[in-house]
N, C-alpha and C positions, 0 to 999 in steps of 0.2 A: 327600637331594638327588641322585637319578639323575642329570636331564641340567642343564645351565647353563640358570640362570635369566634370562635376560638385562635383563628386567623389576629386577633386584635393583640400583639403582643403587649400594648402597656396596661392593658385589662388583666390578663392571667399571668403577668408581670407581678400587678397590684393582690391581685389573688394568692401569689406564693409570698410577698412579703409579711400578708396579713397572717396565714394560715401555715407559716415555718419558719417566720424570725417571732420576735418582741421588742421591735421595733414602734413606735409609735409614729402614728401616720397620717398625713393631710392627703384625703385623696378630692382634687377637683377635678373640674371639666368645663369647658364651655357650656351652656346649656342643648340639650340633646346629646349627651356621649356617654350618654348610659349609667350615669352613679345611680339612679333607683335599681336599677337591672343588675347593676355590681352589689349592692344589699343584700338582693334577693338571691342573689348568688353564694353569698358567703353563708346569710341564715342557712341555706339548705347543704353548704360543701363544706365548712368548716366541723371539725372536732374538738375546738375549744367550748368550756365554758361561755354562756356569751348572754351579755343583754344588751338589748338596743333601746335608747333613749333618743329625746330631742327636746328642744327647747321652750316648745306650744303644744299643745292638744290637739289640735287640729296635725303637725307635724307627727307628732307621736302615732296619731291614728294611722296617719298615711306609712308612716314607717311599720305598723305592726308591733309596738312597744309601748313604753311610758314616758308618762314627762321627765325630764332630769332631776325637778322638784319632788316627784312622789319617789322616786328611786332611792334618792337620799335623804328626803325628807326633810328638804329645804325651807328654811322663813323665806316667803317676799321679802324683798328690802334690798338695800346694799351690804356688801361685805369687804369692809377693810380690815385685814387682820392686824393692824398694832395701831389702829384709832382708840385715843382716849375719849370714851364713851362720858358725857354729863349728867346721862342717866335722867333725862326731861324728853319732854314732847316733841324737844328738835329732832332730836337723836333717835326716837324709837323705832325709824327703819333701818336703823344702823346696826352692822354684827360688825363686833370684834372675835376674837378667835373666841374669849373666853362667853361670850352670851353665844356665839353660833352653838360652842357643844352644851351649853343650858338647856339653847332649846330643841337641838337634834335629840330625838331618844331613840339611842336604839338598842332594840329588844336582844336575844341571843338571838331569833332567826334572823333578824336584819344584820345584823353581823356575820353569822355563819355567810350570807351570802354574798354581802361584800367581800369578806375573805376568800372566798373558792371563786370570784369569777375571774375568768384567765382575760376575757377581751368586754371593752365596752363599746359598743358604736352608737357616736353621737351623732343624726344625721341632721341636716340643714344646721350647720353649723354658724352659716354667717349670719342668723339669728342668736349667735350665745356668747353673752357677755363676759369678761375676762373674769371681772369680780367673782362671780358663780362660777367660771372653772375653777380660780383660785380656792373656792369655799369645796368645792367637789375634792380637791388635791388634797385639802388640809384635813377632811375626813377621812378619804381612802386612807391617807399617812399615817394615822392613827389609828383604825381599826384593821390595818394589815400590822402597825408596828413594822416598818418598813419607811425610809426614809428616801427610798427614792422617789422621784417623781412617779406620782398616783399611787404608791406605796408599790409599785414595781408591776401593777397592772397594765396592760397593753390598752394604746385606747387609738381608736379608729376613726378620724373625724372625719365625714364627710358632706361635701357642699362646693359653693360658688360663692366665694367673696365679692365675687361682683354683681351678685342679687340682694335682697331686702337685708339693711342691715338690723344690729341689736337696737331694741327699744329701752332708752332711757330716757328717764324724766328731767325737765329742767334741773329741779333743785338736787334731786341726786347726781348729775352731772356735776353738779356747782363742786361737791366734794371729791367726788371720783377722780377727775381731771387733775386734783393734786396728787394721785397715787397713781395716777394711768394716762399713757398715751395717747388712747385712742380707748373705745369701750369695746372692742372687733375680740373676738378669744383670744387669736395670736398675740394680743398686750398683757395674758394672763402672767403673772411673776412667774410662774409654772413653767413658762411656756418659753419666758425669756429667756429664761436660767435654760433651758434643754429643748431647744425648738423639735418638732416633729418633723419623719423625713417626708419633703412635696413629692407628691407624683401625681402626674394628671393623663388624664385620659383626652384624645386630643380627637380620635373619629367619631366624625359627627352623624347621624343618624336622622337628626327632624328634620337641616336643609341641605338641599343637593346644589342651589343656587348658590352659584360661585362667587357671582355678584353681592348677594346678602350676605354672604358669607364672611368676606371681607369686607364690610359695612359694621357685623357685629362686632366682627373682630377689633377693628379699629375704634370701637368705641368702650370696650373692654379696655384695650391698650392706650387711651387715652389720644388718641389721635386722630379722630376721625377729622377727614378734612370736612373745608366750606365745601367742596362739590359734592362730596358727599351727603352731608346736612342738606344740601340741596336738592339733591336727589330724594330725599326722602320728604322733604318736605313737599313734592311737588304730590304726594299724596293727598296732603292736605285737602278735603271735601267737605267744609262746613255744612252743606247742604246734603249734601249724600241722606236717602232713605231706603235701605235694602229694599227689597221686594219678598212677598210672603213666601218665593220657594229659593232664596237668596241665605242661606245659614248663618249669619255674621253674628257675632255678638260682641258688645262694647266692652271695652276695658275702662273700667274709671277709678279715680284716688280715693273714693270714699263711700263705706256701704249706704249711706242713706241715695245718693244719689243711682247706686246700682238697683238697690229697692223699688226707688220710684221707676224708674225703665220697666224693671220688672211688672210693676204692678200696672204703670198704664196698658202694656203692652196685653196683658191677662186681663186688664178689666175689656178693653179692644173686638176680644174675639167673644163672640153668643155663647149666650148660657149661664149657668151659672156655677161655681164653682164647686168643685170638689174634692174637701179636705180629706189626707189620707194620714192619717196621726202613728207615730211612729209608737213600736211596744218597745219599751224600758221595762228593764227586769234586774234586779236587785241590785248594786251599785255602782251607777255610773252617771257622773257628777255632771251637770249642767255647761261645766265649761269645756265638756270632751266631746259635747257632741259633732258629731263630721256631716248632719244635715239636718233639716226642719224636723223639727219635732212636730211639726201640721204642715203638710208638704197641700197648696193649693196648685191646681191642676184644670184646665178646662183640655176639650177634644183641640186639637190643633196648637197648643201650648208648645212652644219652643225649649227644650228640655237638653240640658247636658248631663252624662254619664261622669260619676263621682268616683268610680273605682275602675279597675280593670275587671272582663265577667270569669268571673272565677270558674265559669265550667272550659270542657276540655274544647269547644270550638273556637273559643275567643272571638265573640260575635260583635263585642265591643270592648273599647277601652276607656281609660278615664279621662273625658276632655272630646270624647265623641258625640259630636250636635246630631239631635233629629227631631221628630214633633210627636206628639203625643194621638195616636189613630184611636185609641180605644183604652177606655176602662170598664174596668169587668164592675159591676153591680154589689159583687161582694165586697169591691174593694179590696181583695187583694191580688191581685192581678190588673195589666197593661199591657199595650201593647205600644211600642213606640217605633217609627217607619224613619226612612232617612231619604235626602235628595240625591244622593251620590250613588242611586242602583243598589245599595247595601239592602238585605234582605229585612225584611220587620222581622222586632222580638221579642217575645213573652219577656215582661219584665217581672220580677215578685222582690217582696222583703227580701235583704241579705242583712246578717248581725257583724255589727263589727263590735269587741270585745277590748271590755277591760279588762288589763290585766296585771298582777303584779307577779315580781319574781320569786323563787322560794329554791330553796340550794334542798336536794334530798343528797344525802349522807352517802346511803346503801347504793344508789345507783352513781351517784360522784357525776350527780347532772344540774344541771339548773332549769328548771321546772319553770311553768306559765300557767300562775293558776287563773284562772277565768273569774272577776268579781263581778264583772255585769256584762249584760248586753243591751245594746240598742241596736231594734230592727225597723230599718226604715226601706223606703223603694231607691237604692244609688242612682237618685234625678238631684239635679236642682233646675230651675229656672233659667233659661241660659239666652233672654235676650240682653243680658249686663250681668261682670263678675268683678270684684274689685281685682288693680292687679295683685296685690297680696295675695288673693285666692287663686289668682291663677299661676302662682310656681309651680313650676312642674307639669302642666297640661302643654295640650298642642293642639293648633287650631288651625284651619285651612284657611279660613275668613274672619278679619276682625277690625272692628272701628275703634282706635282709640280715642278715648276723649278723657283729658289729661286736665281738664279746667282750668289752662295756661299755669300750670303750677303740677312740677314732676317733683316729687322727692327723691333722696339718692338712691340710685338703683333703678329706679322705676323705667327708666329707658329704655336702657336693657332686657329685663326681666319683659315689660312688654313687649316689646319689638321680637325678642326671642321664642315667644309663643308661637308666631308664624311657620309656616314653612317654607312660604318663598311670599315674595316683595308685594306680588299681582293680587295678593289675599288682603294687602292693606289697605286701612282708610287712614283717615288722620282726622277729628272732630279740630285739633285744636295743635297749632305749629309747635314742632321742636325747637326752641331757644335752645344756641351755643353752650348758654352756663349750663345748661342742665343735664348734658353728656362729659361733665367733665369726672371722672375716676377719682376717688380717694388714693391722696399720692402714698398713704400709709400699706394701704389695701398693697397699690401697684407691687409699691418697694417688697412685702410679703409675697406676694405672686410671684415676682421675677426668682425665687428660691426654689423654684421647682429644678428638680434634679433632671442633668440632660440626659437624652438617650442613651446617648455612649457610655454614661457612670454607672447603667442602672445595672447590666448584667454582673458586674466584679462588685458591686458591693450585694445585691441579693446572697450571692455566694458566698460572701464573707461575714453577712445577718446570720445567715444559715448554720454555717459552721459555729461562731459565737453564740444562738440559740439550744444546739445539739450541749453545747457544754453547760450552760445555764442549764438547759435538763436535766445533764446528770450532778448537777450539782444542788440543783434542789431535791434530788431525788436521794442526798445524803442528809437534810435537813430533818432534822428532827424537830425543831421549836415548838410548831403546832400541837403535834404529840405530847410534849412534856408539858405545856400548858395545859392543854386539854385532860392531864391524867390528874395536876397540881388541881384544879378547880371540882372536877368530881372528888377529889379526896377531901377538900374545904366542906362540901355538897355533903359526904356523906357524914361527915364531922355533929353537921345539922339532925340527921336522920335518927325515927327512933326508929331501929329496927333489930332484928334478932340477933346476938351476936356482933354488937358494933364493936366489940373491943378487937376480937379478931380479925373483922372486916376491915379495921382501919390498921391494923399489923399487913393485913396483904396488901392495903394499896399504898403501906409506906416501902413494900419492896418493890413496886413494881415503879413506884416515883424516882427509888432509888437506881436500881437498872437502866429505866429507860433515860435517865440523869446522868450516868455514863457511858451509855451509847451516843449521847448526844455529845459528850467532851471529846470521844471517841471520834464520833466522824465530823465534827469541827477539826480537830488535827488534820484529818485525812483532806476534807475539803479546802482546806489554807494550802495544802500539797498539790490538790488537783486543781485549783487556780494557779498555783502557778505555774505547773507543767501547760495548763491551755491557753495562759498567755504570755509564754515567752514570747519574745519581740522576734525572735527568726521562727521557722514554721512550727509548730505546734509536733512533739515525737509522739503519732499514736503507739507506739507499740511499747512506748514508755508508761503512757496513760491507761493503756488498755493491761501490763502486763497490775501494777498498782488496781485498777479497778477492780480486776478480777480477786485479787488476795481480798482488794477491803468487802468486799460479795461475799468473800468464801468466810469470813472471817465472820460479818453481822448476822445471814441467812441462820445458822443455828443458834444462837443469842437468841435473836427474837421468836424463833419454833419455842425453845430451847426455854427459854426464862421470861417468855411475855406470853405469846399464843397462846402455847399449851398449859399455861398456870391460870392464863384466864379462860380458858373454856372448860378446865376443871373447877375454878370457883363459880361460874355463871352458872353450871349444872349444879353445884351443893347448895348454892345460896337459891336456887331457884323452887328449892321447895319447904325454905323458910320462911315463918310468918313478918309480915308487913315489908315483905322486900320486894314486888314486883315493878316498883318504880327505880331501885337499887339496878336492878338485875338489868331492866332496859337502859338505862345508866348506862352498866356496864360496855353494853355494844357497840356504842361507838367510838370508844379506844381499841377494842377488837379490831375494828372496820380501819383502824388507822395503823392498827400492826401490821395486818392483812394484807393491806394495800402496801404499808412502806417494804414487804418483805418482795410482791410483784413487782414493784418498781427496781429495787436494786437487782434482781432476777434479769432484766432488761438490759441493765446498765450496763453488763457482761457482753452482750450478746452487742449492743450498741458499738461499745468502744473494738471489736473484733473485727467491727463489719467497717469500720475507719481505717484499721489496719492493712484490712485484704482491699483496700481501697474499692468500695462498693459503690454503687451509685448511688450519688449522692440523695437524690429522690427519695431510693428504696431506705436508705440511711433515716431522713428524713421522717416516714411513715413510720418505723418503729420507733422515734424519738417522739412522736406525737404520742404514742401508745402510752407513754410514761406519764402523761395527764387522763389517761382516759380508761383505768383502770375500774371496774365494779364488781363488788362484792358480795354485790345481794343476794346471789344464787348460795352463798353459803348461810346466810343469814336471813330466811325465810320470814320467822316472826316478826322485822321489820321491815320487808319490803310488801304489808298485807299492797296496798294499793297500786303494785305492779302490774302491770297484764300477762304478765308470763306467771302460770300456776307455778307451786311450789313441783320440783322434780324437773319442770318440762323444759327449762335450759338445758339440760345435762342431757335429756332424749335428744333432745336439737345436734348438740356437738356430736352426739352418739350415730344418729339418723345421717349426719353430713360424712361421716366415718366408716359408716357403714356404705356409702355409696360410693367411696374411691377415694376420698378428700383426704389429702394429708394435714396433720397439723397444726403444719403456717397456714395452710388453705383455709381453714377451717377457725385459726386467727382471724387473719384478715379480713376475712367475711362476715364474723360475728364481730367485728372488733372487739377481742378480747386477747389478752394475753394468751400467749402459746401454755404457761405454766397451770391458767383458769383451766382452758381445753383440758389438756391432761387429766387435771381433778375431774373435769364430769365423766370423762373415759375411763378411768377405775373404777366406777360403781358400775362398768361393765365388765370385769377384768374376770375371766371363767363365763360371762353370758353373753359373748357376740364379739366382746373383744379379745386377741390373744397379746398376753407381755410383751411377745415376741416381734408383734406388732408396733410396739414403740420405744423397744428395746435391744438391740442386735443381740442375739441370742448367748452367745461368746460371752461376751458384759454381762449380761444376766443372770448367767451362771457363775459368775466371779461374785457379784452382787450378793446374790440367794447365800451363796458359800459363806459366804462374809456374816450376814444375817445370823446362819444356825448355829456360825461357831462361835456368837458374841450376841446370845439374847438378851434381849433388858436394855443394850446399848443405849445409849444417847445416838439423837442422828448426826449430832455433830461428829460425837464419835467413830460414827461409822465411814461418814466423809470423810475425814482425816486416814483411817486404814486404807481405804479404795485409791485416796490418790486426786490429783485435778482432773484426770481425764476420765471422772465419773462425776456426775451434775446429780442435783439434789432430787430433779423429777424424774431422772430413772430410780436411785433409791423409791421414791413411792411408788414406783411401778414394781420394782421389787417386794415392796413392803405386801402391798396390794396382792401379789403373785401368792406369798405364801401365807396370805389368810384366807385363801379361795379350799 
């Protein structure tokens, strides 16, 4: 599946429930139907907050993220949350709730970013055990303070239950099995209590063989017949020996056995070999690495590609066989040729990167900071791969050799490599027992959601997602937390004027402390207006949302903003306060932002009224998470790439060429009300009022202004009326200080 199918309706199906409900979701597929290409898809089109994890290193690398252990900073071991621990050498891979948070530490950034991420994607999922999601749920729960499942985060699992399952060990099975069905996620108590909604992706892409097709299928679905098994076993080739321009390469249960393939086959061809030793660069651990860390190589060496080629030809991909024509002397460079007419290609180091995540504030993103790299050549050896290694590749030619002994899954997962039947050998017969399905797995899989249900409940995700927005978007909690522990914070502090300094932040605890009982009332109202049981009255919801807009917007200018960007400026040039002062900005950043968001809210619940499409509806409800502040707040955003000013020329520069702006929204993803702000630092040099003000109004506005100076803005919104909005006021304001 090169490029997006857009034709695939249960793909951009899966797309709109990912990226416009919060819904939680199992997306599978048969192997080949594109869930890597659905990843890659969301990383690059979604707007949410987002990390991607997986269960192994090796998984994690191929996904482009981290392990689920370094994410949350998981013990190995088992996790039963109400196991009476003995506290001896039986038990010490054992977590109950009370040792898992002993030994989870986490710091404020590791919180901060648990807190603010909106989606997680767990990929290859039917590697990840239930315990461990359990352990993942009972963290989030706690570091959101949020009691719903995952503490109310979106989480995105994707994979194939009917490939490799979770690794567990005997003796930890011995206990588990008393607290759990099966060790598969779906037994996670999480999961039981609120299963994920299925949706699977069913066009298949690796085979066009109709025959193999339903061969896989039926062994997925636990039914493959005896003629079938017989059909495939007549593959069977004990003796079969490729031929040197023949690409095949073996699949086997266990790496020593693919080694030695490997290595007679290299020791085989003339010459002698040539290590090419990969460069590691400052942290990145042993057990992540995605290839040899001494990659040996002779001229004619049989070599598979490990990644897809990241430039714009796509000369190859990952899982594409060819041999080895040339190595360059310096060693860093290769050329590698193929049987199949494909052209030869310059091969060099590519780095693939650790990484962890980090929430920045000002921008309201979640960041990939880079801790290492490892640069090696994306070859490996490719006359033998265990099947493990090979999920997820695709191969034209392959000999299994299964050493009369398949583990669960491995059927499958090998046989699915293929593309079509003529490609296979078989070292060693399929026994019956060995294609038979976990009937746990099956009974999980038949819950995939049918075609027909999927359109009316998407739209009915949507609608319930639209109200979830605006009703976190009335939540104050985070804010008031956040202002209680800086005011703890500065309690500590010796700095100039603490006695004053703690009088201001006990009014500002205080306001923002009745803003918050304030729209809890309001949101217990606006719950229930969006879920009565017969249709939902926008115009009831919308006429309420706008008063509780019209009502907070000046509060928070009013009694938060502008008393903290007056103390940020006094306190900022007292002594020993410059840790105080950065302090300060990020309750700023949280007024700032809470003041765009319910700015939105207005505008949201209006365009449900005039029954808008739903889509368009959509896109500005996404807006409400995606709000950034850092163009006002320079001093913390040093490590942005936009200089300080040149946001505001940008809005101005789009302004200037025709764009109106929502156009100029939309495009820069920012609020219409952010826009505005950069457009008044042009307001008398490029831009006119008039321009984003109907002249009429403006002059009412202005009027308003000179015969009530000194006003409050609230004040002055209450003279003008509802059918004057708080960003033509700034344009007014703006007008008569030019």
């Amino acid at each position: 599946m090169a490029e997006l199918d857009v034709q695939n309706t249960a793909f951009m199906q899966a797309v709109s429930f990912v990226n416009q409900t919060n819904r939680n979701i199992f997306l599978t597929g048969k192997a080949g139907t594109g869930k890597t290409t659905f990843l890659r898809y969301i990383r690059q089109h979604s707007y949410k907050k987002m990390a991607v994890a997986a269960p192994t290193g090796v998984a994690a690398m191929n996904a482009g993220g981290t392990t689920l252990h370094s994410l949350f900073w998981l013990p190995f071991g088992l996790y039963i949350e109400e196991y009476e621990l003995a506290w001896n050498d039986d038990d010490s891979h054992i977590y109950n709730r009370r040792r898992l948070f002993g030994k989870v530490k986490l710091t404020k950034q590791r919180r901060a970013l648990l807190q603010e991420i909106d989606l997680l994607v767990i990929d290859e999922v039917s590697m990840l055990r239930a315990d461990t999601l359990d352990a993942i749920d009972a963290i989030l729960k706690s570091v959101r303070r949020d009691a719903r499942p995952f503490g109310g985060l979106q989480v995105l699992f994707i994979g194939d239950m009917y490939q490799l399952p979770p690794v567990v060990k005997e003796r930890e099975w011995a206990i588990m099995s008393q607290y759990y069905p099966t060790p598969f996620f779906f037994d996670a108590k999480v999961l039981r209590a609120h299963p994920p909604l299925l949706l699977e992706l069913k066009k298949i892409y690796r085979q066009s063989e109709q025959l193999f097709i339903d061969i896989l299928n039926d062994i997925r679905n636990n039914c493959c017949s005896p003629a079938q098994l017989e059909l495939l076993n007549r593959y069977y080739r004990p003796d079969f020996l490729p031929s040197s321009d023949e690409p095949y390469i073996t699949l086997t249960t266990h790496n020593h056995r693919a080694d030695a393939i490997n290595r007679r086959e290299l020791d085989a061809l003339p010459g002698k070999p040539i290590a090419l030793k990969a460069k590691v660069s400052n942290d990145f651990p042993e057990s992540l690495y995605p290839a040899e860390v001494e990659l040996e190589l002779k001229i004619g060496a049989q070599v598979m590609f490990i990644r897809n080629d990241s430039g714009d030809e796509r000369r190859y991909y990952n899982g594409k066989i060819g041999y080895v024509k040339h190595i360059d002397a310096s060693g860093d460079a290769l050329i590698v040729d193929f049987t199949d007419g494909s052209d030869a290609v310059e091969v060099k180091r590519e780095a693939w990167e650790n990484i962890r995540y980090r929430y920045d504030k000002a921008e309201d993103k979640i960041e990939e900071e880079v801790l290492g790299t490892f640069a090696q050549f994306p070859l490996r050896l490719a006359w033998a791969i265990t099947i493990h290694k090979s999920q997820g590749l695709t191969f034209d030619k392959a000999i299994i050799d299964a050493g009369g002994s398949f583990a669960a899954g491995q059927v499958y997962v090998a046989l699915s490599r293929l593309r079509t039947l003529e490609g296979l050998v078989l070292y060693s017969r399929i026994p019956a027992h060995s294609i038979r399905t976990d009937q746990q797995v099956a009974r999980f899989s038949s819950n995939t959601l049918a075609d027909e249900e999927v359109p009316a409940l998407l739209e009915a995700s949507q609608r319930h997602y639209i109200g979830h927005m605006l009703l976190q978007a009335f939540r104050w909690d985070a804010a008031v937390e956040a202002l209680a522990a800086l005011k703890a914070d500065l309690a500590k502090r010796n700095i100039a004027d603490l006695t004053e300094a703690m009088q201001f932040m006990q009014a500002q605890c205080h306001t923002c402390e009745h803003l918050r009982e304030v729209a809890n009332r309001f949101r217990n109202q606006l719950n229930g207006l969006l879920n009565k049981q017969e249709h939902a009255d926008y115009a009831q919801i919308h006429e309420r949302t706008a008063k509780a807009v019209d009502w907070f917007l000046p509060r928070i200018d009013d009694e938060l903003v502008v008393p903290l960007e007056a103390h940020i400026r006094t306190w900022a040039v007292k002594k020993r306060t410059k840790k105080y002062v950065e302090a300060l900005k990020e309750p700023l950043i949280d007024f700032k932002r809470k003041r765009e968001q319910l700015r939105q809210c207005a505008s949201i619940t209006g365009a449900l009224v005039k029954g808008d499409d739903l889509q368009a509806i959509m896109t500005q409800a996404n807006g409400l998470a995606t709000i950034a502040i850092a163009s006002e707040l320079p001093d913390m955003a040093a490590a942005r790439k936009t200089k300080k000013g040149e946001t505001k020329r940008i809005s101005f520069e789009l302004f200037r060429s025709g764009k109106s702006v929502d156009e100029i929204s939309a495009e820069r993803g920012l609020t219409a009300g952010t826009v505005i702000g950069h457009l008044l630092e042009f307001i008398g040099n490029g831009v006119e009022a008039t321009q984003l003000v109907d002249a009429a109004k403006l002059e009412t506005i202005l009027d308003t202004l000179r015969k009530h100076p000194g006003k409050s803005f609230s004040a002055i919104k209450n003279m003008l009326g509802p059918d004057v909005g708080y960003d033509e006021i700034r344009v007014a304001q703006a007008a008569i200080a030019q």
